[in-house]
LODO-968945 format. One record per residue (C-alpha): x, y, z. Coordinates in steps of 0.25 Angstrom, whole numbers, plus 2048, in hexadecimal, padded with zeros to 3 digits. Layout:
BEGIN
ATOM	X	Y	Z .
...
***
This chain:
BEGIN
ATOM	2D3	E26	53D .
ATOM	2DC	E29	549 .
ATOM	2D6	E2E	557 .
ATOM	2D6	E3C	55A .
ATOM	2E1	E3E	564 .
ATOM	2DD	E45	570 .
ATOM	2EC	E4D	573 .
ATOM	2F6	E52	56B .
ATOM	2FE	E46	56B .
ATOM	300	E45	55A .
ATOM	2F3	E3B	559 .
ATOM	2F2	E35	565 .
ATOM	2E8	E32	56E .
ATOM	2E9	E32	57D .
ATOM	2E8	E23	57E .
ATOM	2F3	E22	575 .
ATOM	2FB	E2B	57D .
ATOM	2F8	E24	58A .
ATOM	2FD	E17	582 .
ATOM	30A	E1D	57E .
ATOM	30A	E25	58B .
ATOM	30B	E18	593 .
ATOM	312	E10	58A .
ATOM	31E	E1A	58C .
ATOM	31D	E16	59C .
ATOM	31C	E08	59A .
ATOM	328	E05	590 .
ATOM	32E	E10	599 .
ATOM	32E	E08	5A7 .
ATOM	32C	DFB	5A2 .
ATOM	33A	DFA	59C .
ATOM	343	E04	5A6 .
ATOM	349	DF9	5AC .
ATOM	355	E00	5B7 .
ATOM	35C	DF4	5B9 .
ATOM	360	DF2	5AA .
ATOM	36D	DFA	5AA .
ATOM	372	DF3	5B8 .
ATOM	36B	DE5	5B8 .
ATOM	378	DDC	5B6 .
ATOM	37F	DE4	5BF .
ATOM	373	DE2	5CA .
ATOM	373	DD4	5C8 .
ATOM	381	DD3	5C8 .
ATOM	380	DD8	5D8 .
ATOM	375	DD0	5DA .
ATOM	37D	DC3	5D7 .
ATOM	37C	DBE	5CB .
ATOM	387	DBB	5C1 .
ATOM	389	DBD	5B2 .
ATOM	383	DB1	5AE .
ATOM	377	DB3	5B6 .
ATOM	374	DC1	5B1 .
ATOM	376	DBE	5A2 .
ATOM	36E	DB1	5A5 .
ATOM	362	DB9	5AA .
ATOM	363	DC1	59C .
ATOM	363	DB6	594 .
ATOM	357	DAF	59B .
ATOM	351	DBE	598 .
ATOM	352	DBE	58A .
ATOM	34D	DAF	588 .
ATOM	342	DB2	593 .
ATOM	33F	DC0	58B .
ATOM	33C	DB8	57D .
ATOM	334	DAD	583 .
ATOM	32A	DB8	58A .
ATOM	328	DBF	57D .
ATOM	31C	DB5	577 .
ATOM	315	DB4	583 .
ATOM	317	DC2	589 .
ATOM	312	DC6	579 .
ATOM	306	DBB	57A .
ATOM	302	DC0	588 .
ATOM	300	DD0	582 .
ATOM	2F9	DCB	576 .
ATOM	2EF	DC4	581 .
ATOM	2EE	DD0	58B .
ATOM	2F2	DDA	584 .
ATOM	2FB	DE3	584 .
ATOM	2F7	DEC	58D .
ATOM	2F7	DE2	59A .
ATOM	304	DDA	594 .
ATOM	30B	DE9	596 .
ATOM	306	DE9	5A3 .
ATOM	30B	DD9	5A8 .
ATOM	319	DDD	5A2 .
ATOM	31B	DEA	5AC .
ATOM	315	DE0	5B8 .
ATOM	31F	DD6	5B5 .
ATOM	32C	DE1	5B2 .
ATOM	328	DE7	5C0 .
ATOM	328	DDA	5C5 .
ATOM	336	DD6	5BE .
ATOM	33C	DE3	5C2 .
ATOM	33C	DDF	5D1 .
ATOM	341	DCF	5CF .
ATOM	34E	DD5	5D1 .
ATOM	34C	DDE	5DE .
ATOM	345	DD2	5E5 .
ATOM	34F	DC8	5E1 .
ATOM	35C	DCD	5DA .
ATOM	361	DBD	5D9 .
ATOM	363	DB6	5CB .
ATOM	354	DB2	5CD .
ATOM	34F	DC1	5CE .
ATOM	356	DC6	5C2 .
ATOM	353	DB8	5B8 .
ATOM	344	DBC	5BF .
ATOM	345	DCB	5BC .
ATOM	34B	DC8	5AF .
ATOM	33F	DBF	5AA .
ATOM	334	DC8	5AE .
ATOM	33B	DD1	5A8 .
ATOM	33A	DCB	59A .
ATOM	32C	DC6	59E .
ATOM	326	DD5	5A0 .
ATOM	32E	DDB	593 .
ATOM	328	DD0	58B .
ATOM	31A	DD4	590 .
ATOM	31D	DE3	58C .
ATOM	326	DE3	580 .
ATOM	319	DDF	576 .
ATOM	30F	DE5	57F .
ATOM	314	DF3	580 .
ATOM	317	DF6	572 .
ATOM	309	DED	56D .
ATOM	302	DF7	577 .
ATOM	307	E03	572 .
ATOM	306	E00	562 .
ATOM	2F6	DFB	565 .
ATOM	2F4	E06	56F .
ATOM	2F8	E11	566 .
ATOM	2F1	E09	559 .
ATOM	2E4	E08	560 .
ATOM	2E5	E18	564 .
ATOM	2E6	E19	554 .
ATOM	2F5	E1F	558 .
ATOM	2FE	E14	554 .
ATOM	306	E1F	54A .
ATOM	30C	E23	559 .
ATOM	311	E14	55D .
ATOM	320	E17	557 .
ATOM	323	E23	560 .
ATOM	31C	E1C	56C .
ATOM	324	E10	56C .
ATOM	330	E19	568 .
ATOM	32F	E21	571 .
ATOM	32C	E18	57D .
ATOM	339	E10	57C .
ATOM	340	E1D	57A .
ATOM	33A	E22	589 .
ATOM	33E	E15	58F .
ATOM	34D	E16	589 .
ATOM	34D	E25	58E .
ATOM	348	E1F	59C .
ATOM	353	E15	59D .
ATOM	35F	E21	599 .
ATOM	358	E29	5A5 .
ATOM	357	E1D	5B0 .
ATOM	362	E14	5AD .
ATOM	36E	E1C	5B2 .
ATOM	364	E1E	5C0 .
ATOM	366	E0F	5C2 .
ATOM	374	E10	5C8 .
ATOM	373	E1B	5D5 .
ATOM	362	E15	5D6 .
ATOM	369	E07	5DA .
ATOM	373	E0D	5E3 .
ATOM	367	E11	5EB .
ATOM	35E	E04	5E9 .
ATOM	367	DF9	5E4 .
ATOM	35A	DF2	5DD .
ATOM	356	DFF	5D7 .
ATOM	354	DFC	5C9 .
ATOM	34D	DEF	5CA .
ATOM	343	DF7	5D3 .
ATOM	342	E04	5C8 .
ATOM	33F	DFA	5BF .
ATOM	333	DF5	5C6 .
ATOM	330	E02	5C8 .
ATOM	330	E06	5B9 .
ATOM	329	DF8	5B6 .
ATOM	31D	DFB	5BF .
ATOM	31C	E09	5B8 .
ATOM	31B	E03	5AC .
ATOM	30F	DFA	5B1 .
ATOM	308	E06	5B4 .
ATOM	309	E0B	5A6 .
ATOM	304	DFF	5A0 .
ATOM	2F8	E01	5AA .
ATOM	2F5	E0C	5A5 .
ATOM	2F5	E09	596 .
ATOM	2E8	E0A	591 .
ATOM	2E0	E00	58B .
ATOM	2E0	DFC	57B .
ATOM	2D3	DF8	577 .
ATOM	2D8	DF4	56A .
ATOM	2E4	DEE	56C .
ATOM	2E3	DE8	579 .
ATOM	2D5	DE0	574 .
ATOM	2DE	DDB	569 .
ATOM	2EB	DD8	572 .
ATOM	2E1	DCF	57B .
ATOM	2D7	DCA	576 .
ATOM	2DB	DC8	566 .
ATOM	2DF	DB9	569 .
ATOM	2CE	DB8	56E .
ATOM	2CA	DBC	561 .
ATOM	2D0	DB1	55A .
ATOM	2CA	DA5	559 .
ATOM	2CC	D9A	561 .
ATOM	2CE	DA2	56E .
ATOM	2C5	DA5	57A .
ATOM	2C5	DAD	585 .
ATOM	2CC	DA4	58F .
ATOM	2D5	D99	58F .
ATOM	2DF	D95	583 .
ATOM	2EA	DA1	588 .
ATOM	2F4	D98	584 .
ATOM	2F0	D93	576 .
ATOM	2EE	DA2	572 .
ATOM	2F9	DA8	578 .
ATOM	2FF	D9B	56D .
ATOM	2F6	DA2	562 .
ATOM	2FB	DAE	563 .
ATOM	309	DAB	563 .
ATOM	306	DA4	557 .
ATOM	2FF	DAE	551 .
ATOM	309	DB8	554 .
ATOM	314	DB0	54B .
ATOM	30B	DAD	541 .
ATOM	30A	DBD	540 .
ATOM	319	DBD	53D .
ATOM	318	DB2	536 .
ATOM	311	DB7	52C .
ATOM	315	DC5	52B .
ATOM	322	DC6	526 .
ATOM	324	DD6	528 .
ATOM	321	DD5	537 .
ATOM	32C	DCA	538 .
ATOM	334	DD4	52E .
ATOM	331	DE0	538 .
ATOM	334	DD6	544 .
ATOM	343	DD2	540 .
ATOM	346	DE1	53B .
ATOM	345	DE4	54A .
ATOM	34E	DD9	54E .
ATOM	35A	DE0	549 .
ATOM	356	DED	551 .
ATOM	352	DE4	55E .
ATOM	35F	DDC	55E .
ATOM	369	DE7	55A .
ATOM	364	DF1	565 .
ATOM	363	DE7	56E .
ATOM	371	DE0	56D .
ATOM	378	DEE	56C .
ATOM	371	DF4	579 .
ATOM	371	DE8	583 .
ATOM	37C	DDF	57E .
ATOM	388	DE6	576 .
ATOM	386	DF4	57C .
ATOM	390	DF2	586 .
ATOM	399	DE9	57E .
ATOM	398	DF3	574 .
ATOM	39C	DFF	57E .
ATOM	3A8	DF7	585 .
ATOM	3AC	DF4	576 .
ATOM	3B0	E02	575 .
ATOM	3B6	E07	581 .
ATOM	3A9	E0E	587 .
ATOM	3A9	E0B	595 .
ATOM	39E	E07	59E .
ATOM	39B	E11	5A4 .
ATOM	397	E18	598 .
ATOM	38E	E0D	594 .
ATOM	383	E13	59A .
ATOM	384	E20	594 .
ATOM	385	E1A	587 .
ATOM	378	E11	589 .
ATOM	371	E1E	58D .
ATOM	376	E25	580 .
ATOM	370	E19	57A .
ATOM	362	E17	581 .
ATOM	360	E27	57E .
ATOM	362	E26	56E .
ATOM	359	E1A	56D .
ATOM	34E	E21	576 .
ATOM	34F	E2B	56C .
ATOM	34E	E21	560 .
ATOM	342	E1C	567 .
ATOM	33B	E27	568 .
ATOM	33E	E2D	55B .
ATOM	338	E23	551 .
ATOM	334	E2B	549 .
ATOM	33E	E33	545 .
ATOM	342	E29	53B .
ATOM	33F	E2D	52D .
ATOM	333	E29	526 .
ATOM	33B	E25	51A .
ATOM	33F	E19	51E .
ATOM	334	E0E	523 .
ATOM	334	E09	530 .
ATOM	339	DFD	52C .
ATOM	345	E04	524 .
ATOM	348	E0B	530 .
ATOM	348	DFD	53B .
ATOM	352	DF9	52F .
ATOM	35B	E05	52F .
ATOM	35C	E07	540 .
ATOM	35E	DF9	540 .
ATOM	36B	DFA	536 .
ATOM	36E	E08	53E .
ATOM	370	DFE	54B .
ATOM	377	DF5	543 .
ATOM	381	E00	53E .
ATOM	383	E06	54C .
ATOM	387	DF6	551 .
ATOM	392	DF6	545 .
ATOM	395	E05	548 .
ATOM	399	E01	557 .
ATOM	3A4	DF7	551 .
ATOM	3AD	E01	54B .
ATOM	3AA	E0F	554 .
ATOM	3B2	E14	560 .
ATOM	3AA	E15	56E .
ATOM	3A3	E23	56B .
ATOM	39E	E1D	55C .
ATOM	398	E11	564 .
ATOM	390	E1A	56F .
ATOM	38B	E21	561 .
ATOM	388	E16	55C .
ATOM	380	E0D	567 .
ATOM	378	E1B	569 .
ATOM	375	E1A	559 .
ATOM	372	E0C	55C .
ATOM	368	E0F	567 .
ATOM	360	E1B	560 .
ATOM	35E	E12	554 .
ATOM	359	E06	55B .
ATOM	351	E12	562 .
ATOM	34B	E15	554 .
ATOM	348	E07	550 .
ATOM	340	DFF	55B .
ATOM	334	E0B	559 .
ATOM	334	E08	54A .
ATOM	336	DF9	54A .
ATOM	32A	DF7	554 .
ATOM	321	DFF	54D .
ATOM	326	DF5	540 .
ATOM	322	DEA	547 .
ATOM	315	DEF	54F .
ATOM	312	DF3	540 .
ATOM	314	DE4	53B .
ATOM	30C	DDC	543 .
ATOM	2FE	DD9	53F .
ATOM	2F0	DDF	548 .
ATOM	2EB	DD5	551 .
ATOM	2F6	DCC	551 .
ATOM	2FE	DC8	55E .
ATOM	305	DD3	55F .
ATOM	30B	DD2	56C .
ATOM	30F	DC5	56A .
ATOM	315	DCA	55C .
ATOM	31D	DD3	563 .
ATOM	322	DC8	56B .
ATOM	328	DC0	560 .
ATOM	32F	DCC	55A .
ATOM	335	DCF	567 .
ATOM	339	DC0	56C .
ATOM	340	DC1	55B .
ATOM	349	DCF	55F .
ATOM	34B	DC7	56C .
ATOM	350	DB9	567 .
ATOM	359	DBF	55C .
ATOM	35D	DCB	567 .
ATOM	362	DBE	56F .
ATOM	369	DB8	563 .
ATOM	370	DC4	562 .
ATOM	374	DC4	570 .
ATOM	37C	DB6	56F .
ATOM	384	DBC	564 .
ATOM	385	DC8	56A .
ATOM	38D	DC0	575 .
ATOM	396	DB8	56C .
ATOM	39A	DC4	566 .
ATOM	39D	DCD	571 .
ATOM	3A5	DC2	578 .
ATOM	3AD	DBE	56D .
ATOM	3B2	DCD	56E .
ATOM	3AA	DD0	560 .
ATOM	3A2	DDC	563 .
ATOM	3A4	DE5	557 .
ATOM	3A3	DD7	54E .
ATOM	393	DD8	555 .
ATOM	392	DE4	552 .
ATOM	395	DE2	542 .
ATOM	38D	DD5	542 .
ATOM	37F	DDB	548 .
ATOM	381	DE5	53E .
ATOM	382	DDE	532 .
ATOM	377	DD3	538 .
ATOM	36E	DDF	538 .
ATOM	36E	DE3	52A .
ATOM	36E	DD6	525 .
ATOM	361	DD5	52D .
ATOM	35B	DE1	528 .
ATOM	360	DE0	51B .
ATOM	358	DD2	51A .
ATOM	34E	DD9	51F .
ATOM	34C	DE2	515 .
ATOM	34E	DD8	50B .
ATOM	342	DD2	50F .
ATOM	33A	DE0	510 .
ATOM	33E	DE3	502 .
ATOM	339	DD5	4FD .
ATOM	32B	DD8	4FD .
ATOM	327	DCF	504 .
ATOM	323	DD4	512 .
ATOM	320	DE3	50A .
ATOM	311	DE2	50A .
ATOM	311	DDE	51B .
ATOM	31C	DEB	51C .
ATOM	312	DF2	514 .
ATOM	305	DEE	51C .
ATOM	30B	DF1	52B .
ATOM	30E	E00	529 .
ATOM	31B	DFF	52C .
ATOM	321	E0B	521 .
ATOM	323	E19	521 .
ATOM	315	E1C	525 .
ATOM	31A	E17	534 .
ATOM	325	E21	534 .
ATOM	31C	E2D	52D .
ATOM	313	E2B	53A .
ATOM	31B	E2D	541 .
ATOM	321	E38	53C .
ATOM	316	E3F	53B .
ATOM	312	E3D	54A .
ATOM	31B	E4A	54F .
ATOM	313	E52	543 .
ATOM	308	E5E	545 .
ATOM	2FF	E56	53D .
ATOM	303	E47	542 .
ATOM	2F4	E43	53F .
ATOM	2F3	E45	531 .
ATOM	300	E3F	52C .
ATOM	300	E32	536 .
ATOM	2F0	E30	531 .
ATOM	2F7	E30	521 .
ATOM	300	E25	526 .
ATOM	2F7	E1B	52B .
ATOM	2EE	E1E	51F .
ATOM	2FA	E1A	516 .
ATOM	2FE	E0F	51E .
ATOM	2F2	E07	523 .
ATOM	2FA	DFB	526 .
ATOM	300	E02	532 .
ATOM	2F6	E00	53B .
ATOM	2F9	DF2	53D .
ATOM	304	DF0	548 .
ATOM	308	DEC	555 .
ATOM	311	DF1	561 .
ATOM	31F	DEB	561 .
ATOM	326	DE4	56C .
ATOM	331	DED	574 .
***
C-alpha cells in the first residue's frame, strides 16, 4: 500500500517532495556552468593556442571515461548521498582553478576536476532520486522529476547565458567565479537531502553483507568485486544490455549535433554568427520543454517503442538538414532538440527499470555511461574526417542511415523472443506511460495503484546516469 500523502501533491509525501525539491536545486546549480559559451575565447586571451585548447578537451574526454568506474565504485561504497556532496566540493574547487591560474596548467587543472566531480554526480544524482522516491513508496513520480529537473537547468542556461557578456566587461573572470558560486549552492542542496534509510543502507553497506567482507580493510578487493559484479549483471541480462545500446543512439546523436556540427551546420547555410546564439537559445527552450513534458507521449506506444521512434525523429531531422534552405535548418535543429528533450526522460526510466535490486547500481551506471561515451568519442573522429574533407551533408545522410540500421537490429532482436520475458519482468510497457498519465488526474491514486498491481515487475529499478 502506498503511504498517505500528507499535501496535495498527487500521492506524495512531504519527504518525497523535499527530494525532488532539492533535486531540482542541485541539478540546477551543479551544471550552470557561465563560462561554457566563452571558454575558448577566454583561454584564447589567456595565451593558449589551438592546439592547447583542443588538447585539454581531449584529455577531458579520456579523463571523463576513466573516472566513471571508480566515481561509480565510490557511490555504491558511501552512498549516494555523501558521493553528490564530494562532487559539488570538487566543482566548486574546479570552478576557481582558472581564476587562480589562467595558464595551460590552470585549465588542464580545471578541466580534470571538472570531469572528476561530474563522474561523482552523474550516477549518484539520478540513483538518489529513483531510491528516494521508491522508498517514499512514490516512484510512479521519478519520470516527471527527472524530466523536469533537466528541463529547469536548460531554462536556466537560456536565462543566464546571454548575461555572461556585459558580467565580464565588469569582472573579466566573472564566469568562472559565477560558476563557483552555483557549484557552492548546489553543495548546499545536497546538505540538505535527507537521509534514505532504505537505500543508502543498501548503497553502503550491501558489499558487508556478502561474504567474505568485514568491516575494515580489503577497500580495494571489494571496490574489484563490485565492478565485477556489476558486469556480470550485464553479462547476464541481455535486455538491460539491450536497453543500454538503444540509448547510444539518442546519446551520440544529440551530442554530436549540439556541440560538434551545430556550427558547421549553421555556417553551412549561410546563417551567421551572430544569430548563433539565438538559434541555440530557440534550441535549449524546446528541449526543456520536451524535458519536462514526458508524459505527453501516448500510452500507445511503449516506452521502448517510443526511445525507437524519437531516436529515428533525430535521425530524420540530421537527413532533413542536408537538403533544406537556412530557415528549414533552424526548424529542424529546434525539432531536433525538443525530441532529444522527450527521450533522455524516457530512456532512463528504461534503464533504471532494467537493472536488477541490490545490485551495484551506481557502478552500473558507470558502464553505461563510459559505453555512450567511448562510442560518442568514435563518433567525434569521424565527425572530423567528414567535416574537413568538406563532407558535411554526406554526415548528415551517413548518421542517419547508421541510426536505423541500429534500431532496426534492435528491434530484430526484441522481436526474437529471446530477451521478451526480461522486457516483460522490469515493467517497462504501457503501464510506465499509464502512470504517468494518470498523475495530473482528479483520482491519480486509484488508477496509478491499478498500474502497479498489473505490473509487479515495475518495482525493480535503478536511477540512471545523466
Amino acid at each position: 500500500m502506498r503511504r498517505p500523502a500528507t499535501g496535495a501533491g498527487g500521492g506524495l509525501t512531504e519527504t518525497a517532495r523535499r527530494i525532488i525539491r532539492l533535486n531540482y536545486g542541485f541539478q540546477l546549480l551543479f551544471n550552470l556552468l557561465w563560462w561554457m559559451p566563452v571558454f575558448y575565447a577566454y583561454q584564447k586571451t589567456a595565451g593558449l593556442t589551438d592546439a592547447e585548447i583542443f588538447g585539454i578537451q581531449s584529455i577531458y574526454y579520456v579523463a571523463f571515461c576513466l573516472f566513471e568506474i571508480p566515481t561509480g565504485l565510490i557511490a555504491d561504497r558511501i552512498g549516494a548521498r555523501n558521493c553528490l556532496r564530494a562532487g559539488a566540493v570538487v566543482m566548486t574547487a574546479a570552478n576557481l582553478a582558472p581564476v587562480l591560474s589562467a595558464s595551460y596548467t590552470g585549465f588542464l587543472v580545471h578541466f580534470l576536476a571538472i570531469a572528476a566531480g561530474r563522474s561523482l554526480t552523474s550516477g549518484a544524482a539520478s540513483a538518489y532520486l529513483y531510491d528516494g522516491l521508491r522508498a517514499e513508496q512514490c516512484d510512479e513520480h521519478y519520470l516527471k522529476a527527472e524530466g523536469t529537473a533537466r528541463a529547469l537547468g536548460l531554462a536556466a542556461k537560456v536565462v543566464c547565458w546571454p548575461l555572461v557578456g556585459p558580467l565580464m566587461a565588469l569582472a573579466h573572470p566573472a564566469p568562472y567565479l559565477l560558476s563557483a558560486v552555483s557549484a557552492a549552492g548546489s553543495l548546499a542542496c545536497a546538505i540538505a537531502l535527507p537521509r534514505l534509510g532504505g537505500a543508502d543502507r543498501v548503497s553502503a553497506t550491501a558489499a558487508a553483507d556478502r561474504p567474505g567482507r568485514s568491516d575494515g580493510g580489503r577497500r580495494g578487493g571489494a571496490f574489484l568485486r563490485d565492478a565485477g559484479a556489476a558486469l556480470r549483471c550485464v553479462a547476464s541480462s541481455r535486455w538491460l544490455t539491450l536497453v543500454m545500446v538503444q540509448g547510444v543512439a539518442v546519446f551520440t546523436l544529440s551530442r554530436i549535433c549540439q556541440v560538434n556540427l551545430f556550427q558547421p551546420i549553421l555556417l553551412g547555410h549561410g546563417i551567421a554568427e551572430a544569430s548563433h546564439g539565438g538559434v541555440l537559445a530557440a534550441m535549449t527552450v524546446a528541449e526543456a520543454v520536451g524535458s519536462a513534458r514526458p508524459q505527453w507521449l501516448s500510452r500507445r506506444l511503449t516506452p521502448v517503442a517510443w526511445v525507437s521512434m524519437l531516436s529515428l525523429v533525430l535521425a530524420g531531422s540530421l537527413a532533413g538538414m542536408a537538403y533544406g534552405g537556412p530557415w528549414s535548418v533552424v526548424a529542424l535543429l529546434c525539432l531536433f532538440a525538443a525530441a532529444t528533450g522527450f527521450a533522455y526522460p524516457v530512456q532512463r526510466k528504461l534503464v533504471n527499470d532494467a537493472m536488477p535490486a541490490h545490485a551495484p547500481r551506481a557502478t552500473l551506471l558507470s558502464i553505461e555511461s563510459i559505453v555512450d561515451r567511448a562510442v560518442c568519442a568514435l563518433a567525434a573522429v569521424a565527425v572530423g574526417a567528414y567535416v574537413s574533407a568538406g563532407h558535411l551533408d554526406a554526415l548528415l545522410l551517413h548518421s542517419a542511415l547508421a541510426t536505423a540500421i541500429l534500431l532496426g537490429g534492435f528491434h530484430l532482436v526484441v522481436r526474437s523472443g529471446s530477451v521478451k520475458s526480461s522486457q516483460e519482468t522490469v515493467g517497462s510497457g504501457s503501464p510506465l506511460m499509464a502512470a504517468q498519465d494518470a498523475e495530473d488526474a482528479e483520482d491519480a491514486e486509484d488508477a496509478e495503484d491499478e498500474v502497479v498491481r498489473a505490473a509487479p515487475g515495475a518495482e525493480s529499478g535503478r536511477g540512471r546516469r545523466g
